[in-house]
C-alpha positions as CSV (number, residue, x, y, z in Angstrom):
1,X,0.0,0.0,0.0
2,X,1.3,3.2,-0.7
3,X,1.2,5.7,2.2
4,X,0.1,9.6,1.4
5,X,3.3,11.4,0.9
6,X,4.3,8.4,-1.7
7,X,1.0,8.9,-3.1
8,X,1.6,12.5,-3.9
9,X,5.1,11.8,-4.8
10,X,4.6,9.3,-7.3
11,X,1.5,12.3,-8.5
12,X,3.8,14.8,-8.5
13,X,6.5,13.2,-10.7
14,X,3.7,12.2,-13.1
15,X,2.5,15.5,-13.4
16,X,6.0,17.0,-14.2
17,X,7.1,14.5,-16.3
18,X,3.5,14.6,-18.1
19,X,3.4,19.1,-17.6
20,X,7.8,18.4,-19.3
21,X,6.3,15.8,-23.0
22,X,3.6,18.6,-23.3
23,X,5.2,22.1,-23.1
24,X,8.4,20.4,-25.2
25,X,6.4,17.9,-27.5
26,X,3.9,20.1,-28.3
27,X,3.4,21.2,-32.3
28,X,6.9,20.5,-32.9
29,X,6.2,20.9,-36.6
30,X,5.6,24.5,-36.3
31,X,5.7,26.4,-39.2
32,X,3.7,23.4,-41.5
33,X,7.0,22.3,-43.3
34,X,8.3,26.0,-43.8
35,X,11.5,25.7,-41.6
36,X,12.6,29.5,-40.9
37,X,15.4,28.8,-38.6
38,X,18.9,29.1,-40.6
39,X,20.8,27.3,-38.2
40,X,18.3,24.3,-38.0
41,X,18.3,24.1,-41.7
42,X,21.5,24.0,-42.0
43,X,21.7,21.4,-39.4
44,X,18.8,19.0,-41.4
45,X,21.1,19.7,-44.7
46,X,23.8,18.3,-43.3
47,X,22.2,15.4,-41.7
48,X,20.1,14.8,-45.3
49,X,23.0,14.3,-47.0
50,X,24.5,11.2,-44.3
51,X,24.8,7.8,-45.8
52,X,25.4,4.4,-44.3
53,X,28.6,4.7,-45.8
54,X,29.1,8.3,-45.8
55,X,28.9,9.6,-43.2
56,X,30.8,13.0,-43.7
57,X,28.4,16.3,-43.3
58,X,30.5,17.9,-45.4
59,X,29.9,20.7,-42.4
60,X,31.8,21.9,-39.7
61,X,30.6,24.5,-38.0
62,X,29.3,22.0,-35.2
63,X,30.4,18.5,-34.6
64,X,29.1,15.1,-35.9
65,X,27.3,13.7,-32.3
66,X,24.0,15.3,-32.9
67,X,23.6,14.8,-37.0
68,X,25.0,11.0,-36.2
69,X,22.0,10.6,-33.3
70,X,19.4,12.0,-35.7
71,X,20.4,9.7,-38.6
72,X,20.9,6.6,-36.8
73,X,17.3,7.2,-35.3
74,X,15.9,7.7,-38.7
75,X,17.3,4.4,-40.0
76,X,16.2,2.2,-37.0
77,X,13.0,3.2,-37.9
78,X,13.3,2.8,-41.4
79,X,13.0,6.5,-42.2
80,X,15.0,8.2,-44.8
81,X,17.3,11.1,-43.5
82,X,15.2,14.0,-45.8
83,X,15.1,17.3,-45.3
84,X,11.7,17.5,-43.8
85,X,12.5,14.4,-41.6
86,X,15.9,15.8,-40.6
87,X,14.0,19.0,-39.3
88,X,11.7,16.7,-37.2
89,X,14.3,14.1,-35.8
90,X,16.2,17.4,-34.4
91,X,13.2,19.1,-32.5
92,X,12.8,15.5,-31.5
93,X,16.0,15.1,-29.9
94,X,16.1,18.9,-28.5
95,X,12.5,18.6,-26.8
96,X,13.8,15.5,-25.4
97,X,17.2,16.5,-24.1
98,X,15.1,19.5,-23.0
99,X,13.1,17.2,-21.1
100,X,16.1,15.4,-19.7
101,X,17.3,18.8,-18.3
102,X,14.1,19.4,-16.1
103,X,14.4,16.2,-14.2
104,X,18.3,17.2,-14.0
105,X,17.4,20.8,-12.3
106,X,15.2,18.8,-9.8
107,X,18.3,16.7,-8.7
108,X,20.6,19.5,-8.8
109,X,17.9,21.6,-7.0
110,X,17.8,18.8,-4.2
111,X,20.7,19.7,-2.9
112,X,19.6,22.7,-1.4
113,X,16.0,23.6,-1.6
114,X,13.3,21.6,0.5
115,X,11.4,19.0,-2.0
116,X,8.4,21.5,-2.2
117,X,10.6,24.3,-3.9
118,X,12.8,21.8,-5.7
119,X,9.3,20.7,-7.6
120,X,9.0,24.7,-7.9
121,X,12.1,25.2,-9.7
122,X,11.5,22.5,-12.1
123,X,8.0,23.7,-12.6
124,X,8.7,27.3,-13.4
125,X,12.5,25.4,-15.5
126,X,8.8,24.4,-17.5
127,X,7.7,27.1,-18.4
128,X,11.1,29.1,-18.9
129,X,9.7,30.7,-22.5
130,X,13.3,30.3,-23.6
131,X,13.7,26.9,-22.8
132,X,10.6,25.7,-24.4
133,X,11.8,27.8,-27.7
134,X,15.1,26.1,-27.6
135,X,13.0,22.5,-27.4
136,X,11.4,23.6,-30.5
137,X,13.9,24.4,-32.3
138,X,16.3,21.6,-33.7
139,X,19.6,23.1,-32.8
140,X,22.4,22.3,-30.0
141,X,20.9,24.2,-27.8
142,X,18.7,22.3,-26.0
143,X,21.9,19.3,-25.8
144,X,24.5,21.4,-24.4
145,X,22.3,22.6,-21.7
146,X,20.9,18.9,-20.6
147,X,24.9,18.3,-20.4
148,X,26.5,21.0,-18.5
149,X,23.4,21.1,-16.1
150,X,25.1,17.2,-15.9
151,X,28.3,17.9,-15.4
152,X,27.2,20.3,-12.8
153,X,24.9,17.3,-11.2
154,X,27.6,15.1,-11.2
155,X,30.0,17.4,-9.9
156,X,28.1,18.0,-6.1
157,X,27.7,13.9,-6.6
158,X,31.6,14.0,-6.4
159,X,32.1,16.3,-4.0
160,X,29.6,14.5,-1.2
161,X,31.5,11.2,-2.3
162,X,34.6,9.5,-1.6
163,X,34.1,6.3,-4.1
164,X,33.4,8.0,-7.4
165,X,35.4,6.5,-10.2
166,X,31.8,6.3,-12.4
167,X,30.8,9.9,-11.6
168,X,34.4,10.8,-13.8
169,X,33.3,8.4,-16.2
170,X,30.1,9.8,-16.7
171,X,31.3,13.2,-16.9
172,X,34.0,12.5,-19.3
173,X,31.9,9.9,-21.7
174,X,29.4,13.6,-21.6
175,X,32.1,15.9,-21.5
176,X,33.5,13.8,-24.9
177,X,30.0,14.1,-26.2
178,X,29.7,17.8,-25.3
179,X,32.8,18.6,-27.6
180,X,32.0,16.7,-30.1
181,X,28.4,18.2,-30.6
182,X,30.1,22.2,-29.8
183,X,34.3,22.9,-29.3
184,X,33.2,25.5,-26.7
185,X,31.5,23.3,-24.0
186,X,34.9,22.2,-23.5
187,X,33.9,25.1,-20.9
188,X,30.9,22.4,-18.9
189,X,33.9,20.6,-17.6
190,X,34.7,23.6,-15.3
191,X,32.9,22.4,-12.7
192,X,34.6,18.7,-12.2
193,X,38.0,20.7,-12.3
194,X,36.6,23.2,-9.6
195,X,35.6,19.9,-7.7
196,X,38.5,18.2,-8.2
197,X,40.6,21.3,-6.7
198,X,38.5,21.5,-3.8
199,X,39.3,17.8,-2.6
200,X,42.7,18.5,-3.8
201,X,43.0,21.4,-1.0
202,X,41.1,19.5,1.3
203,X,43.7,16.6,1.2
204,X,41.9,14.1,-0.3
205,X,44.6,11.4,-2.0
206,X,46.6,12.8,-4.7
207,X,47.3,9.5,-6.5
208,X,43.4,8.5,-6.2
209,X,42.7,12.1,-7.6
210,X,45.4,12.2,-10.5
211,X,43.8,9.1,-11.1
212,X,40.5,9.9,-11.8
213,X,41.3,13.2,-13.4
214,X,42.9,10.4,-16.0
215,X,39.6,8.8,-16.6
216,X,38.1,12.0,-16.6
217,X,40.3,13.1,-19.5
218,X,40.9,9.5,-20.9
219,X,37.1,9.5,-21.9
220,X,36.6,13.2,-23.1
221,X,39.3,12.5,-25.9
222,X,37.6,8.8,-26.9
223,X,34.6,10.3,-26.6
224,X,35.0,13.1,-29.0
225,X,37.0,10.7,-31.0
226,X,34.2,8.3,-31.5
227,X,31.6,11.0,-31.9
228,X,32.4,13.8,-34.3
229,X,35.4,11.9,-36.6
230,X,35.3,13.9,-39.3
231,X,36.2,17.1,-37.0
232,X,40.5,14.8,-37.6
233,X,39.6,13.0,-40.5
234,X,39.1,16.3,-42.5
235,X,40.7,18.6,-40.5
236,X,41.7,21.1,-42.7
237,X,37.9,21.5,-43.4
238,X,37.4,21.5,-40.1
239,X,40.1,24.4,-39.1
240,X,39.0,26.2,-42.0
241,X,35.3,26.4,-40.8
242,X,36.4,27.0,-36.8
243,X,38.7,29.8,-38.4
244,X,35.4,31.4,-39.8
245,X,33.0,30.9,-37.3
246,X,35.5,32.5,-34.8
247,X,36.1,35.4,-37.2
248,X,32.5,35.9,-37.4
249,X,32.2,35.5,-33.4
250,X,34.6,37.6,-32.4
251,X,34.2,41.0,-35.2
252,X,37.0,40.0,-37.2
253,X,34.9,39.5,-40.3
254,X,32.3,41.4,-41.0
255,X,28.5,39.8,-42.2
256,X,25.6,41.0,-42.7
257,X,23.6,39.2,-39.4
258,X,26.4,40.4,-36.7
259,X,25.3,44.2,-37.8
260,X,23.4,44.1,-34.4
261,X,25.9,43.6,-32.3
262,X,27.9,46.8,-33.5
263,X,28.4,49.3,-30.9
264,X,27.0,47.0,-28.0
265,X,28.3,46.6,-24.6
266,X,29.5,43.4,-23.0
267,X,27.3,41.9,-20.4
268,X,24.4,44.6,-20.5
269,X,23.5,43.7,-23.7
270,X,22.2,40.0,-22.8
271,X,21.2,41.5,-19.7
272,X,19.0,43.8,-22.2
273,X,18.1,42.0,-24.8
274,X,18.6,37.8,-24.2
275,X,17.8,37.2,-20.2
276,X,14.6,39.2,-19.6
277,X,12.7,37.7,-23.0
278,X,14.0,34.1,-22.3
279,X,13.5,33.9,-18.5
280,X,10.4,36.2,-18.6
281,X,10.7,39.3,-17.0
282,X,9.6,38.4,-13.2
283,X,11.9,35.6,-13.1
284,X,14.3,37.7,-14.4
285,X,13.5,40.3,-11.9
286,X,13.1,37.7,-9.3
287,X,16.9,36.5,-10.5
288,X,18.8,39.2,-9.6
289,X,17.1,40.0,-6.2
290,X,17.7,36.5,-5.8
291,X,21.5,36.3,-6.7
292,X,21.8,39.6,-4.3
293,X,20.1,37.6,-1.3
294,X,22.2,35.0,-1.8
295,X,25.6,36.1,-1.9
296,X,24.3,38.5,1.3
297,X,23.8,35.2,3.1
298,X,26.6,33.1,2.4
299,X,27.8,31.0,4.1
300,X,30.6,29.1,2.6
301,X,31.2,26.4,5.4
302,X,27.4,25.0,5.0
303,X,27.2,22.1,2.3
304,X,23.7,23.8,0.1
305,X,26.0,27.4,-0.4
306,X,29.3,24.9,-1.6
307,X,26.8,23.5,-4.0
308,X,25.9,27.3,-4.9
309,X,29.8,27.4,-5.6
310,X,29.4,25.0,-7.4
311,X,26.8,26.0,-9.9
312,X,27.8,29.3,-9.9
313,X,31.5,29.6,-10.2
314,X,31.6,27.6,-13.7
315,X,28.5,29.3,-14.8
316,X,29.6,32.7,-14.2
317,X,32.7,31.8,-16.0
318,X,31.3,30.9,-19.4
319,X,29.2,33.9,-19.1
320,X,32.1,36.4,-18.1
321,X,33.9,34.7,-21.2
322,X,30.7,34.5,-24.0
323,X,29.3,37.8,-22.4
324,X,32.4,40.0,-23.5
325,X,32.7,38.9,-27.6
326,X,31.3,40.5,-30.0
327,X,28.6,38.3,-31.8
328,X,26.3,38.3,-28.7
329,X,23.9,35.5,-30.4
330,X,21.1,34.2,-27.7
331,X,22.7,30.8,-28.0
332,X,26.0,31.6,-26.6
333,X,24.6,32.5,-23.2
334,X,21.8,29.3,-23.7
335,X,23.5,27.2,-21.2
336,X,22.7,29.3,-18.4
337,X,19.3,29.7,-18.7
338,X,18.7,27.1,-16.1
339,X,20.1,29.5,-14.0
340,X,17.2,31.9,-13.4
341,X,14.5,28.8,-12.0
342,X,16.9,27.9,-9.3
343,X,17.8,31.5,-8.3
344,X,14.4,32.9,-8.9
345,X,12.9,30.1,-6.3
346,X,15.3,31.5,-3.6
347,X,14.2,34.4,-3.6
348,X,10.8,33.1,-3.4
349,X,12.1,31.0,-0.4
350,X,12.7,34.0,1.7
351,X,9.4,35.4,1.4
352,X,7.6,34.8,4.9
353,X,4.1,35.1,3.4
354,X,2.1,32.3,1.8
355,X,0.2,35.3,-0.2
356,X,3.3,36.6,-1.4
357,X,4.7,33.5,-2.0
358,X,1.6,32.7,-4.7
359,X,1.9,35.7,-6.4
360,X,5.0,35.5,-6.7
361,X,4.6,31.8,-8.5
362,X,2.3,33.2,-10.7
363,X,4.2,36.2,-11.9
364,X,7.0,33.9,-12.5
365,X,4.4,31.1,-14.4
366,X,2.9,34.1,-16.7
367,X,5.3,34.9,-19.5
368,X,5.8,31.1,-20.1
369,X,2.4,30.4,-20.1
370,X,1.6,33.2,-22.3
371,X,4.2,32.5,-24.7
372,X,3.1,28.8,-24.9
373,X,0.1,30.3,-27.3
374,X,2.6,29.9,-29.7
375,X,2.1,26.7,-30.5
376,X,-2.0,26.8,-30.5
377,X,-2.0,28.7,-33.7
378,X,-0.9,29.1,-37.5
379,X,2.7,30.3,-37.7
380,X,2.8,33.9,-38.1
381,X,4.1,34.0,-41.3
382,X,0.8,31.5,-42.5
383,X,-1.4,34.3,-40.7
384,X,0.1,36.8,-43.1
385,X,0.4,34.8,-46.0
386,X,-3.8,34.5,-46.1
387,X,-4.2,37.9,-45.2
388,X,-2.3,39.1,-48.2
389,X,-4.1,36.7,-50.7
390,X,-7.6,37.6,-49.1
391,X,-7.3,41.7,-49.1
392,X,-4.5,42.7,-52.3
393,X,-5.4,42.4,-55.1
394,X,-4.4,40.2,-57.3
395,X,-1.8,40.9,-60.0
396,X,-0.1,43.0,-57.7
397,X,3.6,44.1,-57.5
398,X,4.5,43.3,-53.7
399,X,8.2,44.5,-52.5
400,X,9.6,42.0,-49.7
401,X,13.3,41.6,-47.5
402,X,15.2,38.3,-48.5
403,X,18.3,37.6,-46.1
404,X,19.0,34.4,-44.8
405,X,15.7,33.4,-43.3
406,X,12.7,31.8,-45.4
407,X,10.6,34.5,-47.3
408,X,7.0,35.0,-46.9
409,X,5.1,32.2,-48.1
410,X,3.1,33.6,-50.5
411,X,1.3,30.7,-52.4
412,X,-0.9,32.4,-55.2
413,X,1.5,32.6,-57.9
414,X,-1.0,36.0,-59.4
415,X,1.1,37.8,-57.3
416,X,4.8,39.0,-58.4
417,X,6.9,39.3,-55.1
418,X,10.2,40.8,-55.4
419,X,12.0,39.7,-52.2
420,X,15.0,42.3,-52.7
421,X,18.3,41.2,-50.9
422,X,19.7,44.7,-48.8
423,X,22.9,42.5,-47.8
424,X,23.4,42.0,-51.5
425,X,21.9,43.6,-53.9
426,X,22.9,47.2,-55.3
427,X,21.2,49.6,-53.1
428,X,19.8,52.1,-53.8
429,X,19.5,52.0,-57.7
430,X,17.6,49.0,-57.4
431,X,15.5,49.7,-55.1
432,X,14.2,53.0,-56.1
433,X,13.2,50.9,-58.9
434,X,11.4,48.6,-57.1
435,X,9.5,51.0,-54.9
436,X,8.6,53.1,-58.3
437,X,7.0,49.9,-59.8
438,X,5.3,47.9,-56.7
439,X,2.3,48.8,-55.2
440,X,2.6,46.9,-51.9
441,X,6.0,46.4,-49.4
442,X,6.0,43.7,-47.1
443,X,8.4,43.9,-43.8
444,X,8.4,40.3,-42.8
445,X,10.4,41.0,-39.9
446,X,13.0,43.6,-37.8
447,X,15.8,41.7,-39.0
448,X,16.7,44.2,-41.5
449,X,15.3,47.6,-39.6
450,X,17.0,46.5,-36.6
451,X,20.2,46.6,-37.8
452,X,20.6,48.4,-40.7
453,X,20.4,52.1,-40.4
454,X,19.0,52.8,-43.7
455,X,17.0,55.8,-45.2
456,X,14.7,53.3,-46.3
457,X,13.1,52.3,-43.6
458,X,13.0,55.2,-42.1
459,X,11.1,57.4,-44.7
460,X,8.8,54.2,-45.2
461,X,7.6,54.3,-41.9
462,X,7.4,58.0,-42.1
463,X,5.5,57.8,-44.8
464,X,8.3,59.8,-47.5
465,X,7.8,56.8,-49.8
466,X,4.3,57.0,-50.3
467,X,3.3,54.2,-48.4
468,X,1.0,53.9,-45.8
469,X,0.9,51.0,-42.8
470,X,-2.5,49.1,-43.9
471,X,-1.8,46.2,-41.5
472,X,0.6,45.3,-39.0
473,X,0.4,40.7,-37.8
474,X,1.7,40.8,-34.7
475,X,1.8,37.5,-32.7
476,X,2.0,39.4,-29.2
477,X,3.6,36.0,-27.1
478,X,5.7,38.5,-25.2
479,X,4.2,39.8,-21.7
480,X,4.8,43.7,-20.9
481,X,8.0,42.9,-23.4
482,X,8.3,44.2,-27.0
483,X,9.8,40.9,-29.1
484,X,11.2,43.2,-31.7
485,X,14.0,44.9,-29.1
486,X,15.5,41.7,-28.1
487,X,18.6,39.7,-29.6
488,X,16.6,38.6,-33.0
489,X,16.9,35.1,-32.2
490,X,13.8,35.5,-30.3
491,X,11.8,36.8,-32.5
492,X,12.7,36.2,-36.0
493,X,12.8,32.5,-36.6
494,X,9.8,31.9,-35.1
495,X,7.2,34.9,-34.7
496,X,8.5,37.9,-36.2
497,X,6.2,40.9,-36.7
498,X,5.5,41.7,-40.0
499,X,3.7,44.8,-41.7
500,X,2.3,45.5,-44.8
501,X,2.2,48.9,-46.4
502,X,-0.2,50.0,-49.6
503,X,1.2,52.9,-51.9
504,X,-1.1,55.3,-51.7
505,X,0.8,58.5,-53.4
506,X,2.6,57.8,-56.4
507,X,6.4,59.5,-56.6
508,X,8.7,59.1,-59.5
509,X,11.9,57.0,-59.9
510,X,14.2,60.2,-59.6
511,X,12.4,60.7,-56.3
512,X,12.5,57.6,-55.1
513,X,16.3,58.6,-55.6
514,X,17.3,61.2,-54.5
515,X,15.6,60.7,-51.0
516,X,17.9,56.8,-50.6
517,X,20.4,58.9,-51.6
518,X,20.2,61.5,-48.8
């Protein structure tokens, strides 16, 4: 017979693990086969093109481990690895790792909440509106979080035990994994090193620690071996591609999606524009006056604030290193978004009052909640596509923003759609030629506006062109937050805000200009 408290236990778990499938699972093919996300479609490219006895990407930019796991998959169940499948087997694996990581921050949380605000923290780790985005999307993201939040988990495992040859094991078969899916996490292994240093100062055995540190190390390089091959088997491919991508990262070469990140500040800018949208802005809020409490009551000598250490130290290292680099992309700082659950439930730990206590729950709940609507309707981009064919007509000239995210999906082929390329093509002769002739100008998105400081968009919106707004399809899944001011990541791939504007005062070509050209 099971006794209350394993009753509501056993209910509790269920309800987790069941609240975990939905919020990750849920309308995974968002979008209806229009995949918008750049970095997951080049992921599902590379993974299209595996065979059983090819199994090169032919891309570099991440490691073999996750197209290998997707591909495999898709040939035990006698799937073939095409594009469309490849998008799918991805969100598969990040809603699951993502799923993986929730049971993870209950373990980790353990340590030093009670069990009533470790089942908080992985309840509001739930409904973290960046988390379930990353679960959706079929990146790394979601992979690289499930294992540093591991290594982390393993880590207080290591430090509470004497015996723990398998805890290095574990962390190094992970670590090996880690590297092999994204060079960088060679950072997650922070936290068995800061371990390992504080039995080293505490005494512990120096050959039994040298010793494990061997296993540690022994299976990160087999590991990363085994998993991403082709990162030594073509490594001059592969050298080539980290040379870019670091380029890119770091300012050294100029493109046309890092314009956003020119004239930004280290640090404040995530703090700006990445950790209030992701978290939601009370657990962001709650965060900080969290983090403040905390270090205010530390007390190093008591085991739950050397698991704090723990967590913190590593975490505040990767983000004092991805923090300061120029190309400030959402899924640098990823990693740490478990963060903002666990501290956010301390703060709510200290409050005295039951009423306050609620509140503050539901504050914390809201954004996620709110942003899970989401995934109840058409895609954004759908939305817009039926409005245009239902109210222009047809036969009209419409002016749209290519750029390395999928255009509009305009279906009715009565329409001729210019999607003009600003990163490419020869503005402004172009253009003025475009604007003379079209009668409609779609923006599908700030991507462009955002970063570009272009005459263009500002006399559009001004109404110099001779357009006026006639509709603006805004998914609004952001509460008391405007989508279009954070890192584009957020809003861009998956529910931009697009406007349409109607000509409604007809200027000439020499116009149209000599105002781009002021």
């Amino acid at each position: 017979m099971f006794s209350k408290k394993n009753s509501l236990s056993l209910f509790l778990i269920i309800f987790i693990v069941s609240l975990s499938i939905f919020t990750r699972f849920y309308n995974l093919n968002w979008g209806s086969n229009y995949h918008f996300h750049p970095d997951e479609n080049n992921m599902a490219s590379a993974l299209s093109r595996l065979q059983i006895y090819n199994l090169d990407p032919k891309f570099y930019p991440y490691g073999q481990f996750p197209l290998y796991l997707g591909f495999f998959t898709l040939k035990i169940f006698n799937l073939p690895p095409s594009f469309s499948n490849s998008i799918l087997i991805l969100r598969f694996y990040s809603a699951f790792f993502s799923i993986l990581s929730v049971g993870l921050i209950y373990l980790v949380s353990q340590k030093i909440f009670s069990q009533k605000f470790s089942i908080l923290v992985s309840i509001l780790t739930i409904f973290s509106p960046g988390l379930i985005q990353l679960a959706h999307f079929g990146t790394t993201e979601s992979l690289l979080i499930f294992i540093f939040l591991l290594e982390i988990y393993l880590s207080i495992l290591i430090y509470q035990k004497k015996d723990n040859y398998w805890q290095y094991i574990l962390a190094g078969i992970f670590g090996g994994i880690g590297i092999a899916t994204k060079i960088s996490s060679l950072i997650f292994l922070g936290p068995i090193f800061l371990v390992s240093l504080m039995k080293f100062i505490s005494k512990e055995k120096i050959l039994s620690l040298f010793l494990k540190i061997y296993i540690l190390i022994f299976f990160v390089i087999n590991f990363y071996l085994i998993s991403s091959p082709y990162n030594f088997a073509k490594s001059q491919d592969f050298f080539s591609s980290m040379k870019y991508e670091t380029s890119v990262a770091t300012g050294e070469l100029s493109v046309f999606y890092t314009t956003q990140f020119k004239n930004t500040l280290p640090y404040l800018f995530q703090i700006q524009k990445i950790f209030p949208y992701s978290s939601g802005i009370f657990q962001f809020i709650f965060t900080i006056i969290g983090l403040v409490f905390l270090l205010k009551n530390w007390k190093l000598k008591e085991d739950k604030y050397l698991y704090w250490f723990i967590i913190l130290i590593p975490s505040l290292v990767y983000f004092f290193y991805f923090g300061q680099i120029f190309a400030k992309w959402t899924r640098f700082v990823s990693p740490l978004f478990f963060l903002f659950p666990l501290l956010s439930v301390y703060f709510i730990s200290l409050l005295k009052s039951k009423i306050y206590c609620l509140i503050s729950i539901i504050l914390a709940l809201l954004p996620g909640l709110y942003f899970m609507k989401l995934y109840f309707v058409s895609d954004i981009r759908l939305t817009a596509s039926r409005w245009i064919e239902n109210n222009i007509p047809q036969g009209s000239s419409i002016l749209s923003e290519g750029g390395n995210v999928v255009n509009i999906p305009i279906t009715d082929q009565n329409y001729q759609v210019i999607n003009y390329d600003f990163y490419g093509d020869n503005y402004p002769n172009e253009l003025s030629n475009h604007l003379f002739t079209s009668n409609y100008i779609i923006i599908p998105s700030r991507r462009v506006f955002k970063n570009y400081d272009l005459k263009y968009h500002q006399y559009l919106f001004d109404g110099s062109l001779g357009y006026k707004e006639i509709n603006k399809i805004s998914p609004n899944y952001d509460l008391f937050l405007d989508s279009e001011n954070a890192e584009e990541t957020w809003s861009v791939f998956d529910h931009p805000t697009i406007r349409v504007f109607e000509k409604v005062n007809e200027l000439t070509q020499e116009e149209y200009e000599k105002l781009l050209q002021k």
